[in-house]
C-alpha positions in Angstrom: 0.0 0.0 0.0 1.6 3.5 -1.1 1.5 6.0 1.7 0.3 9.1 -0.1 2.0 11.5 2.2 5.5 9.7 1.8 4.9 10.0 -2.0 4.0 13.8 -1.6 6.9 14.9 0.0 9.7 12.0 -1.8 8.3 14.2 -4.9 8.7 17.7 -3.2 12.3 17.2 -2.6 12.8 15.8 -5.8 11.5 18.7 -7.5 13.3 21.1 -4.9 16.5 20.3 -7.4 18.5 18.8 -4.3 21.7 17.3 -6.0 22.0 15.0 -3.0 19.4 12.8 -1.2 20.4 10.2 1.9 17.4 7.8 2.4 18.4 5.7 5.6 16.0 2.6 5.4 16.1 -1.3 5.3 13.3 -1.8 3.3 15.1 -1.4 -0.5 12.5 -2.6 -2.4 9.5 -0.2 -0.7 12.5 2.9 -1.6 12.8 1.5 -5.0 8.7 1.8 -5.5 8.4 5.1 -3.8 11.3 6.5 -5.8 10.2 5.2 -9.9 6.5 6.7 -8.6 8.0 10.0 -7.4 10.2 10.2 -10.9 7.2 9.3 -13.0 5.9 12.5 -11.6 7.9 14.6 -13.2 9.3 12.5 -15.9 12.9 11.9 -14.1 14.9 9.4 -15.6 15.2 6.6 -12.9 18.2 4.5 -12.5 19.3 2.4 -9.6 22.5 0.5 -8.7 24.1 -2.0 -6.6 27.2 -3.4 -6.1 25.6 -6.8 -7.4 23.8 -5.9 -10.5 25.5 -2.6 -11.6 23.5 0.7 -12.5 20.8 0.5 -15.1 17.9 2.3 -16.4 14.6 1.3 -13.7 12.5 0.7 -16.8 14.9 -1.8 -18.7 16.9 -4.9 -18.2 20.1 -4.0 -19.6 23.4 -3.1 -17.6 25.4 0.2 -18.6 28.9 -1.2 -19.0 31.6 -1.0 -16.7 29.4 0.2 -13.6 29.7 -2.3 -10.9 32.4 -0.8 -8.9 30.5 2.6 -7.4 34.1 4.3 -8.9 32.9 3.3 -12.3 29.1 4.5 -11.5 30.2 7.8 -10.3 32.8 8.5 -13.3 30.3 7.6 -15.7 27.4 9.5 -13.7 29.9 12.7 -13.9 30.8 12.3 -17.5 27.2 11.7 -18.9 25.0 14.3 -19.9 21.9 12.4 -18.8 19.9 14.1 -16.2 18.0 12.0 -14.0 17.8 10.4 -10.4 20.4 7.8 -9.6 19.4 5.7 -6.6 22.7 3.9 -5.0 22.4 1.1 -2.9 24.9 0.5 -0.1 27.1 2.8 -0.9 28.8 3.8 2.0 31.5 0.9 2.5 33.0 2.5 -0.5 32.7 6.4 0.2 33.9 6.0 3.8 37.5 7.6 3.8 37.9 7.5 0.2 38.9 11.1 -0.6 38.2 10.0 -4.6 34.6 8.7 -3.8 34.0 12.1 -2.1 35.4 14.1 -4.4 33.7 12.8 -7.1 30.1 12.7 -5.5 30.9 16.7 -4.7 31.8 17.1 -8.3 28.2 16.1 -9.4 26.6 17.7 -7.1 28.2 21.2 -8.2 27.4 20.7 -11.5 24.2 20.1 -10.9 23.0 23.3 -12.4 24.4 22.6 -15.9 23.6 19.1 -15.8 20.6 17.9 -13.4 21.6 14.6 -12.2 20.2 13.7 -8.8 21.8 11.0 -6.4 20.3 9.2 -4.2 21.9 7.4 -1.4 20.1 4.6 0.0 21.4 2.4 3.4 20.5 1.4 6.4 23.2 4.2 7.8 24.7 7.2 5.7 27.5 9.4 7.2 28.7 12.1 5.1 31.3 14.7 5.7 29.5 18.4 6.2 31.0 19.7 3.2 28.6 17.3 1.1 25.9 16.7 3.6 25.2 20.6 3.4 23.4 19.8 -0.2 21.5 17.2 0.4 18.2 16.6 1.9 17.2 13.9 4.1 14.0 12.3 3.3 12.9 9.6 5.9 10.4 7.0 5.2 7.7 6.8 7.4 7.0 3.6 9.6 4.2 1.0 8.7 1.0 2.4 10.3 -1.2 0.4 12.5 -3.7 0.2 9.8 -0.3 -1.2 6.9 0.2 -3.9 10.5 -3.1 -4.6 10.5 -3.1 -5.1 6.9 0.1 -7.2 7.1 -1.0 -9.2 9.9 -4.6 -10.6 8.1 -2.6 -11.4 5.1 -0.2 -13.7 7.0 -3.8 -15.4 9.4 -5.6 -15.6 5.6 -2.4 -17.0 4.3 -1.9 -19.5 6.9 -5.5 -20.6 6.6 -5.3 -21.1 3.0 -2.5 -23.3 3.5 -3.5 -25.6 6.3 -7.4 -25.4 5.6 -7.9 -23.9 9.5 -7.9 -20.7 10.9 -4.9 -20.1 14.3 -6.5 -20.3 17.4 -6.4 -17.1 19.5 -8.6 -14.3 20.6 -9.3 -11.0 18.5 -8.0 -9.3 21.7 -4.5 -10.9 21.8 -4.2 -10.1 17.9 -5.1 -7.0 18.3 -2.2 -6.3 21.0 0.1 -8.3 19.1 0.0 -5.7 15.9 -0.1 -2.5 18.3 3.3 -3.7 19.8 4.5 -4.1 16.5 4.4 -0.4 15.7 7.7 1.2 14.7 8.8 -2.3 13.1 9.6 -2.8 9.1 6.3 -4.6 7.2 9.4 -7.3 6.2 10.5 -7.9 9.8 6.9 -8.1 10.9 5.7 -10.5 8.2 8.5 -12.6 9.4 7.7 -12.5 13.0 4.0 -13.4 12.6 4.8 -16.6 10.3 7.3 -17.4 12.8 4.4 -17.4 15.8 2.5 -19.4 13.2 4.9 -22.0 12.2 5.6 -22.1 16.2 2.3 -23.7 17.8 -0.5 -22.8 15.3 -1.8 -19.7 17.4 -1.2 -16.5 18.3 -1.1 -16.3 22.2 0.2 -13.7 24.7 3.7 -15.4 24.6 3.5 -14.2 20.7 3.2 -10.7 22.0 6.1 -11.3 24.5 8.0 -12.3 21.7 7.7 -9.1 19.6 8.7 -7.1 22.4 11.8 -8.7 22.5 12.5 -9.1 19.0 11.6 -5.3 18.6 14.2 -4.1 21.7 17.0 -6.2 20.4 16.7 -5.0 16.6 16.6 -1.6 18.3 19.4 -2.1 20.9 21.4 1.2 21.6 24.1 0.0 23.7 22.3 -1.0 26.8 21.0 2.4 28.5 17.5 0.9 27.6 16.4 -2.2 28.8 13.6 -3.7 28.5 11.8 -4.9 31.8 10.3 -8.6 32.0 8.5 -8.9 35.5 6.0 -6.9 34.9 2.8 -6.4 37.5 -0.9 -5.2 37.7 -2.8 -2.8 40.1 -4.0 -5.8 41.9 -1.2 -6.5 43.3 0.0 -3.0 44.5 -1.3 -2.3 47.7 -2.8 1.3 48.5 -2.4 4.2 45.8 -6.3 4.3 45.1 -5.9 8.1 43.9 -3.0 6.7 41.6 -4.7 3.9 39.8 -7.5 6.3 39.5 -5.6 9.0 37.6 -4.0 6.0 35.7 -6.8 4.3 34.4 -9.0 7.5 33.4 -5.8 8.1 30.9 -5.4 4.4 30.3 -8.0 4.6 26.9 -6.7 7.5 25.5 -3.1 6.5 25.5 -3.9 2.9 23.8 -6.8 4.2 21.5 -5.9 8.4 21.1 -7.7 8.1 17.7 -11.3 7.4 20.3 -10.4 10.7 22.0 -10.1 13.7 19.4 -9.8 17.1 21.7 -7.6 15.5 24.6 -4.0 15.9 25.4 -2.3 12.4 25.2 -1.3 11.2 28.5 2.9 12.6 29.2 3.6 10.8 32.2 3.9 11.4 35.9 6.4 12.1 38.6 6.1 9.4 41.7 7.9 10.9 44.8 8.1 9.3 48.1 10.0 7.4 50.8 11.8 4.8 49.7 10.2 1.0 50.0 6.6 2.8 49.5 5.8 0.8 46.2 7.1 3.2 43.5 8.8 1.1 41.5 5.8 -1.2 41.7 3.4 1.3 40.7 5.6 1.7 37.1 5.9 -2.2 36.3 2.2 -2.1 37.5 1.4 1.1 34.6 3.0 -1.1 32.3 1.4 -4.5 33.2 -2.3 -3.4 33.1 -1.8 -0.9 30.4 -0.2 -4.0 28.8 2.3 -2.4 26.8 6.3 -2.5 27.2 8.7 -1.7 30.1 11.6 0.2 29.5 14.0 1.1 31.8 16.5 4.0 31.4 19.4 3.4 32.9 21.5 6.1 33.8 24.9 4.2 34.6 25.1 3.3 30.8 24.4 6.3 30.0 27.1 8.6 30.8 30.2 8.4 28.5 33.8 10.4 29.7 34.0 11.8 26.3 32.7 15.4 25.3 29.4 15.4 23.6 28.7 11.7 23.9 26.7 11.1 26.7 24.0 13.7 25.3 24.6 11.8 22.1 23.6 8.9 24.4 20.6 9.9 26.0 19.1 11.0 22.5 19.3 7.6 21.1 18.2 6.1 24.0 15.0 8.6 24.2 14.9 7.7 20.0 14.4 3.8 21.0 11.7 4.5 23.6 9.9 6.3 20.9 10.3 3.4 18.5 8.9 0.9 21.0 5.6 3.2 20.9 3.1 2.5 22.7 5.9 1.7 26.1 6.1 3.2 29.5 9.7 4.4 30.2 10.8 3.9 33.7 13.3 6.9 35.3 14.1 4.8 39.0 15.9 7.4 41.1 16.0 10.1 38.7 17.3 12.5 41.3 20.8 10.2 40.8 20.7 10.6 37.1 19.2 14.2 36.4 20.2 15.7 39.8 20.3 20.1 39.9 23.8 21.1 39.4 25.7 24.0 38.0 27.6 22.0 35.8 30.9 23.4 37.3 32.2 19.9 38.5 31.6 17.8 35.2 32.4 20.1 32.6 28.5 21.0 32.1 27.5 17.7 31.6 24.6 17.1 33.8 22.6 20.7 32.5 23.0 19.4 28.9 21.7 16.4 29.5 18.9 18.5 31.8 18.7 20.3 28.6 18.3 17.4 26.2 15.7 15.4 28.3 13.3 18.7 28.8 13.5 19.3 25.1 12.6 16.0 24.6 9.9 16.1 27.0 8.5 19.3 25.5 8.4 18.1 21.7 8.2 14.5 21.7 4.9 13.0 19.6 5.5 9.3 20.1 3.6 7.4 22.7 5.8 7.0 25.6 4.6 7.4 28.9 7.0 8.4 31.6 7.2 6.8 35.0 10.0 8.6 37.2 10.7 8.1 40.6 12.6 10.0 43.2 13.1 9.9 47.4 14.9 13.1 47.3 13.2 16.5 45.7 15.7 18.5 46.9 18.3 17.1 44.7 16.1 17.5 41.5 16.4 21.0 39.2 13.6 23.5 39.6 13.1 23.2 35.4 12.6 19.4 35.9 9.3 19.7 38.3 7.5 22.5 36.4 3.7 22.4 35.6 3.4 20.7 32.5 6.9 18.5 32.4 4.8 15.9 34.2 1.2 15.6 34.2 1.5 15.0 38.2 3.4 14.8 40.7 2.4 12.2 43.3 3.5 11.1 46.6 3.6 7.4 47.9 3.5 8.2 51.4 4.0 5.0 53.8 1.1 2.7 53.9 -2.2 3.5 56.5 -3.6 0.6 58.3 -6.1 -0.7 56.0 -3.3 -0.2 53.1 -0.8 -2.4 55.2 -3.3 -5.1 55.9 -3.8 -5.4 52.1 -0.2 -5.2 51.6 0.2 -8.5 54.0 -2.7 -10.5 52.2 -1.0 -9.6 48.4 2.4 -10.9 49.8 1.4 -13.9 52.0 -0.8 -15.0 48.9 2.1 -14.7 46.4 4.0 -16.9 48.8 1.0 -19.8 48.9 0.0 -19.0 52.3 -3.9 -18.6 52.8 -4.3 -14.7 53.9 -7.5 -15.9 55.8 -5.1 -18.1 58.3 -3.7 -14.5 59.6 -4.6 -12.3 62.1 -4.1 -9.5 59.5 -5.5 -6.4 61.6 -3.3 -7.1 64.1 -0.5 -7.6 61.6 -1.1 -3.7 60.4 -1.0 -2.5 63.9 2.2 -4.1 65.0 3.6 -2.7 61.6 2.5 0.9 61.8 6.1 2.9 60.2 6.6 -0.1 57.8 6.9 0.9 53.8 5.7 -1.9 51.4 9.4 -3.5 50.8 9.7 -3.8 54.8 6.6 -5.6 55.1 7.8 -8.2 52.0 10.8 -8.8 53.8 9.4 -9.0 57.3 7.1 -11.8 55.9 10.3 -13.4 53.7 12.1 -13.4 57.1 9.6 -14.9 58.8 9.3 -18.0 56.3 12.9 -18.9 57.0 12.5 -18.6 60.9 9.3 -21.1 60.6 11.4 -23.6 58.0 14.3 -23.7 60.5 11.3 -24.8 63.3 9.2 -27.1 60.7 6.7 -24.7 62.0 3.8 -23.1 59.3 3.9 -19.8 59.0 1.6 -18.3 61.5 1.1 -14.5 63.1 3.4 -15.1 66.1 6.4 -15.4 63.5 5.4 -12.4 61.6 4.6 -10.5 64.6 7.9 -11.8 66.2 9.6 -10.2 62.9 8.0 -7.1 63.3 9.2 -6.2 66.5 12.9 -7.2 65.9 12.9 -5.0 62.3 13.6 -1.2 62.9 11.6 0.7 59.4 13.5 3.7 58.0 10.8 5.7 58.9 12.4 5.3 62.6 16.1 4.9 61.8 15.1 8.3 60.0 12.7 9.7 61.2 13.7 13.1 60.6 14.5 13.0 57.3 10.6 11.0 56.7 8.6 13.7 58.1 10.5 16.9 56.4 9.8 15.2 53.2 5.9 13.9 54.6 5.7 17.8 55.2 7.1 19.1 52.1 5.0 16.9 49.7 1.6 17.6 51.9 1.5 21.0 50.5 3.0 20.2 47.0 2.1 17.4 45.2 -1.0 14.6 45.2 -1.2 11.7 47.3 -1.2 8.8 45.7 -3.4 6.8 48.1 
């Protein structure tokens, strides 16, 4: 299917008399298409060449002579007086520190006015040096829309049923989430994917979609400051936060289906401050697991690079993967350690350009990535970072109430197969008054291993026994938890 739009401005450029064009794409033979349309236009003479079949006219069979090796193609290209649009595939093996190569392609593009010869440069990465890359124009194909997936994905089921007489098995609803998280992949790559889930078991089932994920972060892989996060977890299993999932799940629609809500802002993301062990970094696997759309985690220790330059350079390709992985949820844990307010003085400026580089991302971005950040320590984040409007809200996941920590004690006691009912669990949330979440989890891990070493079952007594040996944070620092209880009462949401 021709994307209109892509055709429309492929054309425009064309026209525009640009003696260069770089075309960074995978998909050669969608290029190819795009280009003879674009050239029919306007009557361009097409030609395309590879290293493989040598440069020929788009319309006819027959290879000019001597033009395999991309010397040969340019020499001739410069010598001919043949206007028209050369498309060169893979090209930049051969240009990269080749003063001749460069020399030449610089040649035809400064005679361009006497003779109009075009050239197109088509790879899956073009680097050229800014003497050249000042003429040329970049045109970027788009990436398959959901309705091109959708169209790709019942093409593949009709094909499959053709061929074996039945449909797959699978539910409309897992199909449906399986082409959504195939958005920002090639048509190629996802026909591929799907016959592969095919050929696999005869259905398309939620390990299908698990599967795409992690095809799609590994063809996008950026060096590790993104990774993508596996143990994922739903609102049922966070205890408390009832304003939270609220919020969450009034935006939940509109970030998964925006084309069902014309008029209203998509969903940017939300700031989640509070002491640590309250369930933050629950609360964004849990946005991610009910949402049911990707996890990524940005991951500030990969990130930072001792050369000048490259650790911005770093955090824009990282942000550039996130978007590609459209619709996700991107996970900042303990952003004040990453993005923490500093003059710059003591690392050469580094910190405010990446400050810099992550609120101008923030500002402009138009992909679908919902941001999760965390923090324990406002102080240490920049004034610029918390403004009205960076994050939809800022909430704060103060420790758990009473009926918050009962609920936490019946989540964790049932993950760990023992019956919530057999517990005294009002008396549990009393003796635990000060406890965050994680203390909780680990009072009740604790326990198990005292009531192994006894060949005891778990019971209240050992939880209760636990409870009173464990000192929480919120005593060890008590201080420190109520200036920050006081700070957020008056400046952000609570989350529960």
């Amino acid at each position: 299917m021709l994307n209109k739009d892509e055709l429309r401005d492929l054309a425009l450029i064309l026209k525009s008399r640009y003696p260069i064009v770089m075309i960074e794409t995978l998909e050669e033979q969608n290029v190819i298409h795009l280009l003879s349309r674009a050239c029919s236009l306007d009557d361009f003479p097409f030609f395309v060449w590879n290293a493989v079949e040598g440069l020929r006219r788009y319309s006819r069979p027959e290879v000019i002579a001597q033009t395999f090796e991309l010397e040969e193609v340019l020499r001739h290209i410069h010598h001919t007086a043949q206007n028209g649009v050369y498309a060169l595939f893979d090209a930049q093996p051969w240009i990269d520190d080749n003063p001749l190569m460069l020399r030449y392609i610089r040649q035809i593009a400064m005679s361009f006015n006497e003779t109009a010869r075009t050239l197109v440069l088509v790879s899956n990465k073009i680097s050229l040096p800014e003497e050249i890359s000042r003429m040329s124009a970049t045109f970027r194909p788009a990436p398959p829309s959901l309705a091109d997936l959708r169209l790709v994905f019942r093409e593949e089921i009709s094909e499959w049923t053709r061929h074996y007489g039945t449909p797959p098995r699978g539910t409309q609803e897992i199909a449906d989430l399986m082409v959504q998280q195939m958005l920002g992949m090639y048509k190629d790559d996802a026909r591929r994917l799907i016959r592969q889930c095919l050929e696999d078991d005869g259905a398309i089932t939620m390990k299908d979609v698990a599967r795409v994920l992690q095809h799609k972060h590994e063809s996008l892989a950026d060096g590790g400051t993104i990774q993508l996060e596996t143990s994922l977890e739903r609102f049922e299993n966070v205890g408390g936060q009832a304003h939270l999932k609220r919020w969450l799940e009034l935006r939940r629609e509109v970030f998964l289906k925006p084309e069902t809500a014309e008029g209203i802002d998509m969903p940017r993301g939300v700031l989640l401050l509070g002491v640590q062990g309250s369930g933050k970094s629950l609360a964004a696997k849990a946005v991610a697991g009910s949402w049911n759309v990707p996890l990524l985690r940005l991951d500030f220790g990969a990130l930072y690079n001792k050369f000048h330059g490259e650790t911005e350079r770093n955090l824009r390709e990282a942000l550039k993967t996130a978007g590609r992985m459209e619709p996700c949820v991107l996970w900042l844990d303990e952003i004040e350690k990453g993005i923490a307010s500093d003059d710059g003085s003591g690392d050469g400026g580094v910190s405010r350009r990446v400050l810099a580089t992550f609120l101008t991302w923030m500002n402009e971005r138009k992909r679908r990535v919902f941001l999760v950040a965390t923090a324990n320590d406002i102080s240490r984040l920049p004034p610029e970072l918390l403004r009205k409007g960076r994050f939809d809200e800022i909430f704060f996941v103060d420790l758990p109430d009473a009926p918050t920590r009962s609920e936490i004690f019946r989540i964790h006691l049932a993950k760990r197969k023992c019956a919530p009912e057999n517990f005294d669990l009002e008396s549990l949330s009393n003796t635990s008054e000060g406890f965050s979440g994680a203390e909780i989890e680990q009072v009740i891990i604790a326990a198990l291993y005292e009531a192994r070493a006894t060949k005891e079952p778990l019971s209240t007594n050992h939880l209760v026994e636990e409870l009173r040996a464990t000192r929480p944070l919120s005593r060890i620092r008590a201080e420190e938890v109520q200036a920050l209880r006081r700070w957020a009462k008056e400046r952000t949401v609570m989350a529960n």
